[in-house]
Short mmCIF file of the C-alpha atoms (twelve columns), coordinates in Angstrom:
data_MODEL
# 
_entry.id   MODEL 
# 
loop_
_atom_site.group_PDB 
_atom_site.id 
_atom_site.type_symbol 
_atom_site.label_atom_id 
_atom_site.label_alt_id 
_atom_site.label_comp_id 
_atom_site.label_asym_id 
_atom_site.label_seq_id 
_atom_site.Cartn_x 
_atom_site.Cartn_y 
_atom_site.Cartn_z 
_atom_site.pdbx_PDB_model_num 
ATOM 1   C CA . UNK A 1   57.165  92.806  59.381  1 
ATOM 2   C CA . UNK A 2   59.067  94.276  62.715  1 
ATOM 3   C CA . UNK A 3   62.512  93.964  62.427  1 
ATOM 4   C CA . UNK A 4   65.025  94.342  65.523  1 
ATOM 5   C CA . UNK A 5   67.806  96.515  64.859  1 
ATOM 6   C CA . UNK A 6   71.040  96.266  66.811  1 
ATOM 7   C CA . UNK A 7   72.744  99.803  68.221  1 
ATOM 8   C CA . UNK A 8   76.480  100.473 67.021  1 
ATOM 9   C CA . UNK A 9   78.904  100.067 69.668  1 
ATOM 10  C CA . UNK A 10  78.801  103.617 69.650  1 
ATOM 11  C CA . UNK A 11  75.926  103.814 70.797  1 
ATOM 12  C CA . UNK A 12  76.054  101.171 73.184  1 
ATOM 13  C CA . UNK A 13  74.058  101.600 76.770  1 
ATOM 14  C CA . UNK A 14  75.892  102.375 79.847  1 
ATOM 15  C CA . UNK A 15  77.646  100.239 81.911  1 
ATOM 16  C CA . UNK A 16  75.629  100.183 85.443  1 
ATOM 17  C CA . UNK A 17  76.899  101.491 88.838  1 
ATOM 18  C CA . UNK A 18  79.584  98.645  90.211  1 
ATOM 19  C CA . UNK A 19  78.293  97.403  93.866  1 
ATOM 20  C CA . UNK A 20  80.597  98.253  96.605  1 
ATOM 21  C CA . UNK A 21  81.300  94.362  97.328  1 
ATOM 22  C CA . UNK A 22  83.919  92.184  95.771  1 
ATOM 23  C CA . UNK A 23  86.690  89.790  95.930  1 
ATOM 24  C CA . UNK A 24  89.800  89.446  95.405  1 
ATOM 25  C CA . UNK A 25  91.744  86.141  94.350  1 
ATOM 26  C CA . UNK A 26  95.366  85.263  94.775  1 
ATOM 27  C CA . UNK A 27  95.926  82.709  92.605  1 
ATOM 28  C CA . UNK A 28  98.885  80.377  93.220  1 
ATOM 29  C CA . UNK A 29  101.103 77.499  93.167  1 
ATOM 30  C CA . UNK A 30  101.734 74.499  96.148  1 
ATOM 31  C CA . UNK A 31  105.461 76.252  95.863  1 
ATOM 32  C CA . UNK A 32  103.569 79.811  96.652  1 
ATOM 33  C CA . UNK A 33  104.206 81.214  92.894  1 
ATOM 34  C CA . UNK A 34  101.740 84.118  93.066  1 
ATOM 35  C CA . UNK A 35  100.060 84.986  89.992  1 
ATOM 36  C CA . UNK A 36  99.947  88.899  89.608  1 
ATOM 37  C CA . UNK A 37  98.333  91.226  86.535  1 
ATOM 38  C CA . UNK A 38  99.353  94.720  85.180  1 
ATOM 39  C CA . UNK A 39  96.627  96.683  85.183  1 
ATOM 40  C CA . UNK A 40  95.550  98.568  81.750  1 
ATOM 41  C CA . UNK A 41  94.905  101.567 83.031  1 
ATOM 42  C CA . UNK A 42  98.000  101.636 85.719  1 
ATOM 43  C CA . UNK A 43  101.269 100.943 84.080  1 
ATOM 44  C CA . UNK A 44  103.250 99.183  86.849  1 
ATOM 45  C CA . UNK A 45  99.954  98.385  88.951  1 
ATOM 46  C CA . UNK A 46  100.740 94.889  89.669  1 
ATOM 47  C CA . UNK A 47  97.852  92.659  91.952  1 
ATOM 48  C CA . UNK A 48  96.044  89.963  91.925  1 
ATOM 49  C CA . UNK A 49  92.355  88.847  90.640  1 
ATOM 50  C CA . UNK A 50  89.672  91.411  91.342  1 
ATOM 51  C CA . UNK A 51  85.990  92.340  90.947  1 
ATOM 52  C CA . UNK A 52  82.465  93.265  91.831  1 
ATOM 53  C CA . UNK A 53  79.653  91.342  92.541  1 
ATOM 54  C CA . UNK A 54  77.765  91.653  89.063  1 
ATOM 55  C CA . UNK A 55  73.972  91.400  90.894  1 
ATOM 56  C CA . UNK A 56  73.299  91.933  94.868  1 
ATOM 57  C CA . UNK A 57  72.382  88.391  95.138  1 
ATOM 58  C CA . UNK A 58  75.867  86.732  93.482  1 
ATOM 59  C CA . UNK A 59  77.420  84.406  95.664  1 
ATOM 60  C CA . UNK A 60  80.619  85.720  96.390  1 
ATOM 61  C CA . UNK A 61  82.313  82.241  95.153  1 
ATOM 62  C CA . UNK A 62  80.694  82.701  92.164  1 
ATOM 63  C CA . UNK A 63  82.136  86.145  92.026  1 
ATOM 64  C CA . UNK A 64  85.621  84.750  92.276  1 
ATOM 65  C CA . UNK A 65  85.068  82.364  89.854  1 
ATOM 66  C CA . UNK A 66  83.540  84.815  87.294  1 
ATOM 67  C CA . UNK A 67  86.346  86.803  87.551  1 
ATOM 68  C CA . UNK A 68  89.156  84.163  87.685  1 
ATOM 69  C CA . UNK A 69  87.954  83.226  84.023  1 
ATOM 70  C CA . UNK A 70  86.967  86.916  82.933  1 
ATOM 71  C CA . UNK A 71  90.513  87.881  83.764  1 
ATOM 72  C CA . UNK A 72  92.940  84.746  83.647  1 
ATOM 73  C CA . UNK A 73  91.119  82.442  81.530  1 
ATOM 74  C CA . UNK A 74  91.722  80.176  84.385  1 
ATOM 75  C CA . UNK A 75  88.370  78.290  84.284  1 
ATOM 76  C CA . UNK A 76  87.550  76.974  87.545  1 
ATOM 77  C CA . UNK A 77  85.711  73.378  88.076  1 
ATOM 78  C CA . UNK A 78  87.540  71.447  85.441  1 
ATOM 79  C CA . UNK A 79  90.009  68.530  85.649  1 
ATOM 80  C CA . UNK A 80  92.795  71.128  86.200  1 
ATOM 81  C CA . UNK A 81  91.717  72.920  88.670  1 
ATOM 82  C CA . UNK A 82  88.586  71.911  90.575  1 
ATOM 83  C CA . UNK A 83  86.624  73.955  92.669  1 
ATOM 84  C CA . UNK A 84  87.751  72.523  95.910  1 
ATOM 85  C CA . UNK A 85  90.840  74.288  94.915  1 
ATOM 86  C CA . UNK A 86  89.207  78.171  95.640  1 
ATOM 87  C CA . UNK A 87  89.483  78.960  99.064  1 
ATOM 88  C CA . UNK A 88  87.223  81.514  100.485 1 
ATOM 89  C CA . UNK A 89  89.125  82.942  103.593 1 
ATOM 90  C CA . UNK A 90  85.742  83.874  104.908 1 
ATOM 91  C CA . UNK A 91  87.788  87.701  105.543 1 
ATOM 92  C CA . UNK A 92  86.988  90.802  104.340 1 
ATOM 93  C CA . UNK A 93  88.208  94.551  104.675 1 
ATOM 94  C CA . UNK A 94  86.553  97.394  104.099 1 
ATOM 95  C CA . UNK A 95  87.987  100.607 102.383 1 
ATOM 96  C CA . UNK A 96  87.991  104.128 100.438 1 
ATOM 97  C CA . UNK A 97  87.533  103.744 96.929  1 
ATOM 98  C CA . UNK A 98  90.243  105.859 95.399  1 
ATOM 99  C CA . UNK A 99  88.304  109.114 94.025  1 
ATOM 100 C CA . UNK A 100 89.548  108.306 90.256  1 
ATOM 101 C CA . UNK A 101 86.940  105.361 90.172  1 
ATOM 102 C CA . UNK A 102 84.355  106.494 92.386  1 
ATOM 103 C CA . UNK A 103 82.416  107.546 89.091  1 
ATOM 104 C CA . UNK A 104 81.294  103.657 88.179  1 
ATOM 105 C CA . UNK A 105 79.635  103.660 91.363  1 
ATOM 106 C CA . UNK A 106 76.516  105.527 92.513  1 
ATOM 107 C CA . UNK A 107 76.607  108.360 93.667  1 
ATOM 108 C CA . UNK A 108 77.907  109.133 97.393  1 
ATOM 109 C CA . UNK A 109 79.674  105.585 97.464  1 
ATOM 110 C CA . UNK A 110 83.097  106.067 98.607  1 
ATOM 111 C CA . UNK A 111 83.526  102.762 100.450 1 
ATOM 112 C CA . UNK A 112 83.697  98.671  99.424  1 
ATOM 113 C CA . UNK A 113 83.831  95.574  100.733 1 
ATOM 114 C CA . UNK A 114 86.247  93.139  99.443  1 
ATOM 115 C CA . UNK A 115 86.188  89.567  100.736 1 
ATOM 116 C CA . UNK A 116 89.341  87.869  100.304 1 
ATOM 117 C CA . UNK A 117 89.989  83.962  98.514  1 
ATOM 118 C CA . UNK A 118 92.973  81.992  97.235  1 
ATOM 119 C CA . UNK A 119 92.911  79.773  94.231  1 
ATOM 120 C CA . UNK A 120 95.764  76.660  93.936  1 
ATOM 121 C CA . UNK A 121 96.692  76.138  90.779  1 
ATOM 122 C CA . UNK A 122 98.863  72.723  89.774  1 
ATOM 123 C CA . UNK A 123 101.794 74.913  88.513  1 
ATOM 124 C CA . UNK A 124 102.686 78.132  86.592  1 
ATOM 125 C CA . UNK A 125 100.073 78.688  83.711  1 
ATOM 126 C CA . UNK A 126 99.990  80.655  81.247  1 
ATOM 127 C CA . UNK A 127 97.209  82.866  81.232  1 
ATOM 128 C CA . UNK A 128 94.898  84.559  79.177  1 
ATOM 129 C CA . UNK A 129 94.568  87.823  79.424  1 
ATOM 130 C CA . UNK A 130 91.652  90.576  79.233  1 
ATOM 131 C CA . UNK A 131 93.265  93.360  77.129  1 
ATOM 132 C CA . UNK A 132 90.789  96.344  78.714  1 
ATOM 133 C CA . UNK A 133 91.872  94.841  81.908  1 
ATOM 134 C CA . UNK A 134 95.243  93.578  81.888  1 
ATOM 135 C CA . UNK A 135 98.716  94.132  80.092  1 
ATOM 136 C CA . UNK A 136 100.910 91.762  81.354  1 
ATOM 137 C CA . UNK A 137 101.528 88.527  84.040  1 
ATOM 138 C CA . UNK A 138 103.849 86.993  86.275  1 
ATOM 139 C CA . UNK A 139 104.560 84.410  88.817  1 
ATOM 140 C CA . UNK A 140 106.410 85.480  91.568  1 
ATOM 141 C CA . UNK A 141 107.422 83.912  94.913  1 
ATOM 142 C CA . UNK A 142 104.843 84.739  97.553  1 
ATOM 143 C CA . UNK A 143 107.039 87.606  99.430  1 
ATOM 144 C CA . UNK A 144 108.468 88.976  96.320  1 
ATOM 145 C CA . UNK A 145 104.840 89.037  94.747  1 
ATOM 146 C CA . UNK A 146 103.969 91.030  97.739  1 
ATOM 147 C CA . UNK A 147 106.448 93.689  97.499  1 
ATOM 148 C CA . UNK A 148 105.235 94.263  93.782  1 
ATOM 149 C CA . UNK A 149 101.524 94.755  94.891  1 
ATOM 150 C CA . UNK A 150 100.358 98.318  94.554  1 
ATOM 151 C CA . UNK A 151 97.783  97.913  97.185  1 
ATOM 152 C CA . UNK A 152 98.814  97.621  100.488 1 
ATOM 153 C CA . UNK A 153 95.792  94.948  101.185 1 
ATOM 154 C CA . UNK A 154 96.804  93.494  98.021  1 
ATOM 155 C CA . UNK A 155 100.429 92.580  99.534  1 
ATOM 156 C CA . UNK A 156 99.057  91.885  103.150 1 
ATOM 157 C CA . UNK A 157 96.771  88.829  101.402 1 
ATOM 158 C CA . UNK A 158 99.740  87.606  99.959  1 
ATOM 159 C CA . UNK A 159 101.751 87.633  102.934 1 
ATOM 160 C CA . UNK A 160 98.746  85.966  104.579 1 
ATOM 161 C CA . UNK A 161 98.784  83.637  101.972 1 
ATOM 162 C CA . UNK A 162 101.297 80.551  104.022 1 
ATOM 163 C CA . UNK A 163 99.813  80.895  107.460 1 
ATOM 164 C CA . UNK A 164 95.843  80.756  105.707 1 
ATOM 165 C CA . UNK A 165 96.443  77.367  104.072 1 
ATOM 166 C CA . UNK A 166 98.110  76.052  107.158 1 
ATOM 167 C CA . UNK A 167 94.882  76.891  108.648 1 
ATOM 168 C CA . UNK A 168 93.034  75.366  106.077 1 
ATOM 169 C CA . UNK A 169 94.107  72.238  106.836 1 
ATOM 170 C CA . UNK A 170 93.965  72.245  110.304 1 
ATOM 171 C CA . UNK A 171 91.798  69.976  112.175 1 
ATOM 172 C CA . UNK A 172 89.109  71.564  113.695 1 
ATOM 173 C CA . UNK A 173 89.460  74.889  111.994 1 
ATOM 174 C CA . UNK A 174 90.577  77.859  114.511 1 
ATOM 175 C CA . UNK A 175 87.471  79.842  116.228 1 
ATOM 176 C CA . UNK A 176 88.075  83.361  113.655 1 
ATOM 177 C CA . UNK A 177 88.181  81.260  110.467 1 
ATOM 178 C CA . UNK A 178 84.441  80.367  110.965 1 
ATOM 179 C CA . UNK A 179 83.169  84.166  110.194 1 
ATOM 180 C CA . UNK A 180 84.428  86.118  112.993 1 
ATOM 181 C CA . UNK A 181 82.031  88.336  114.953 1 
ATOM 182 C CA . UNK A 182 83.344  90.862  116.945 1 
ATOM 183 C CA . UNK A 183 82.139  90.934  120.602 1 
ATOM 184 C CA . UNK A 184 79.598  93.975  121.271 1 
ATOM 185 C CA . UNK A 185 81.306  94.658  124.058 1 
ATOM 186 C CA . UNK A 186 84.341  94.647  122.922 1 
ATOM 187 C CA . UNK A 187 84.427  95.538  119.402 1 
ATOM 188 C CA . UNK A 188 86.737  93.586  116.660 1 
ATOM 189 C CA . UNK A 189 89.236  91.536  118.255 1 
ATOM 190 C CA . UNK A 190 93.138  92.695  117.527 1 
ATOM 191 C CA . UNK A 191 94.390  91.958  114.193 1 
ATOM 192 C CA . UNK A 192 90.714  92.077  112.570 1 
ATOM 193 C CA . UNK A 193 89.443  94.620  109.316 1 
ATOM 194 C CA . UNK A 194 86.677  95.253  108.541 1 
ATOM 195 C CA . UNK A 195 84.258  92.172  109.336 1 
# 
């Protein structure tokens, strides 16, 4: 009779190369409480949700939502907080890895693409967090959450984060809301990363 045998963890296979796309959540309150994580492996690294696409084909949302739970244990779609309540900015920048993480990527990738969301909450929450990932939370007022970010993209979405639900709720959404396209002629219109 064959039997299947399980590895130790030491033996465990290796994680596969990250893809270069990903998104990043801020999560916060109607009052603009930001949610923001210290990162395990940066004492004092404060930001908000991120992470990879985990297959080229992985709706982005889905990528958000993934990670929301992986990281928060903020589980998105239920009674508390429904998925109408993730907001993907349709926005995205594009930048240089840092060189101390280029390694879980393949070879000769040195750039990604992260496209940015928000995600209302009802009020503070406690969160649950993942220890390999994360050592510590807090809610922080929108501006003050922004001067903790290490990531200067980090802070910018935050400070974006009033003026992009105004938007939201506008009536018919402004023109560079609705996936901008920079003109060929042109190139990106002012104020634009990365699209």
């Amino acid at each position: 009779m064959y039997r299947a045998s399980v590895a130790p963890s030491f033996y465990a296979m290796p994680k596969p190369p990250k893809i270069p796309q990903s998104v990043l959540v801020v999560i916060h309150t109607p009052a603009l409480d930001v949610l923001l994580l210290e990162r395990a492996d940066h004492a004092g690294f404060w930001q908000s949700v991120t992470g990879s696409k985990d297959r080229l084909d992985e709706p982005l949302a889905d990528t958000a939502v993934r990670e929301v739970g992986e990281e928060t244990g903020i589980m998105i779609g239920g009674a508390l907080v429904p998925r109408g309540a993730l907001f993907d900015w349709r926005y995205s920048i594009d930048y240089e890895i840092y060189p101390e993480f280029r390694h879980r990527y393949e070879a000769g990738v040195i750039r990604n693409t992260e496209h940015w969301f928000s995600l209302q909450v009802p009020e503070r929450i406690d969160v649950a967090l993942a220890p390999r990932e994360h050592t510590a939370f807090l809610w922080l007022p929108y501006e003050e959450a922004a001067s903790r970010c290490f990531s200067s993209s980090n802070a910018d979405a935050i400070l974006q984060l009033p003026r992009r639900l105004r938007m939201r709720t506008a009536s018919p959404p402004p023109d560079f809301l609705t996936d901008p396209q920079p003109d060929p002629q042109t190139g990106p219109r002012a104020g634009e990363r990365g699209q």
